[in-house]
C-alpha positions in Angstrom: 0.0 0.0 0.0 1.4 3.4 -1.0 0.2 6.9 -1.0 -0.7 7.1 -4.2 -3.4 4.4 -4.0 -5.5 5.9 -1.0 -7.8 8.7 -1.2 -9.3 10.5 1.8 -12.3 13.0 1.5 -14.4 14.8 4.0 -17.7 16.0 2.5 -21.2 16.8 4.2 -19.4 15.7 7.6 -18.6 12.1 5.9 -15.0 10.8 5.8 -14.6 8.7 3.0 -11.6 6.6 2.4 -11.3 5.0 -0.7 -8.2 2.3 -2.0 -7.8 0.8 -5.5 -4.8 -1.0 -6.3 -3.6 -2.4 -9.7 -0.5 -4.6 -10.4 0.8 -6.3 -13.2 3.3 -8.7 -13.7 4.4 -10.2 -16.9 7.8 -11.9 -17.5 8.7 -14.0 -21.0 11.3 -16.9 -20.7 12.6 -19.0 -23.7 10.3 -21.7 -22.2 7.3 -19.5 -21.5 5.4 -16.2 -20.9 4.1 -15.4 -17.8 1.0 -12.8 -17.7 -0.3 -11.8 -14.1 -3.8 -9.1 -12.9 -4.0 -8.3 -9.4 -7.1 -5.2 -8.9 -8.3 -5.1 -5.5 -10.3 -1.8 -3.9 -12.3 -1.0 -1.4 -14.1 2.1 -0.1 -15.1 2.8 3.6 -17.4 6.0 4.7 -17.5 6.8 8.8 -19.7 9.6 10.1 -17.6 12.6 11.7 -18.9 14.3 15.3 -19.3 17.9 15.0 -16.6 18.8 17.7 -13.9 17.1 14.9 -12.1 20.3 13.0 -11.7 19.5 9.7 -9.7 21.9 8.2 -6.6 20.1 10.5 -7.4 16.5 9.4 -4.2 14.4 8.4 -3.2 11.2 7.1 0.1 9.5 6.5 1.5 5.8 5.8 5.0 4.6 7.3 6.0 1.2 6.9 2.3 0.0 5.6 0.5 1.5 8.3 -2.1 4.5 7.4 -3.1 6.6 10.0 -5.7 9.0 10.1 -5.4 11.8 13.1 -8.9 13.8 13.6 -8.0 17.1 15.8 -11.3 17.8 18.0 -12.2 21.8 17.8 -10.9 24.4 20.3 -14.6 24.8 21.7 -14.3 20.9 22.2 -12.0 20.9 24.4 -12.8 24.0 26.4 -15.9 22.5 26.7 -15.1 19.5 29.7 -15.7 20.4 32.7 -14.9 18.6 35.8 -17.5 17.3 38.5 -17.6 17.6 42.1 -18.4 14.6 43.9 -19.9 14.6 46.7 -20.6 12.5 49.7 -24.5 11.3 50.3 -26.1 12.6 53.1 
C-alpha cells in the first residue's frame, strides 16, 4: 500500500476513504510467458462528530500502516468540565 493508492475525502461531515490498487506482472522466458492481474479496492465511509475540525485532518502511511489523526475543535476541548463529587447525606 502506497500513497498514491488511497484517497481520503471529507464532504457533508462524511470521511470517505477510498483504495484501488492495480499490479501487473508479466515476465517472457525462452520456455514460457508469464501474464499476471492483481485489482483489489475498497471504499469505507464513517460519520464525523461535529466537535472534529476538519480543516486540521491528516493522514500518512509509514511502513504499511495508514493513520488517520482527527483534531477535536478548540470549543471541544474547552468545553469538559470537571464534577464535584460529593458524599451522600
Amino acid at each position: 500500500m502506497n500513497e498514491k493508492e488511497i484517497e481520503v475525502a471529507v464532504t457533508d461531515g462524511m470521511l470517505t476513504l477510498t483504495w484501488a490498487k492495480r499490479q501487473e506482472t508479466e515476465r517472457k522466458d525462452k520456455d514460457y510467458y508469464l501474464s499476471e492481474r492483481e485489482y483489489g479496492s475498497f471504499k469505507r465511509s464513517f460519520a464525523l462528530p461535529d466537535s472534529i475540525d476538519i480543516d486540521k485532518i491528516s493522514a500518512d502511511i509509514a511502513k504499511g500502516v495508514f493513520t488517520i489523526t482527527l483534531p477535536k475543535k478548540q470549543e471541544a476541548k474547552a468545553a469538559a468540565k470537571k464534577v464535584e463529587v460529593m458524599a451522600a447525606s
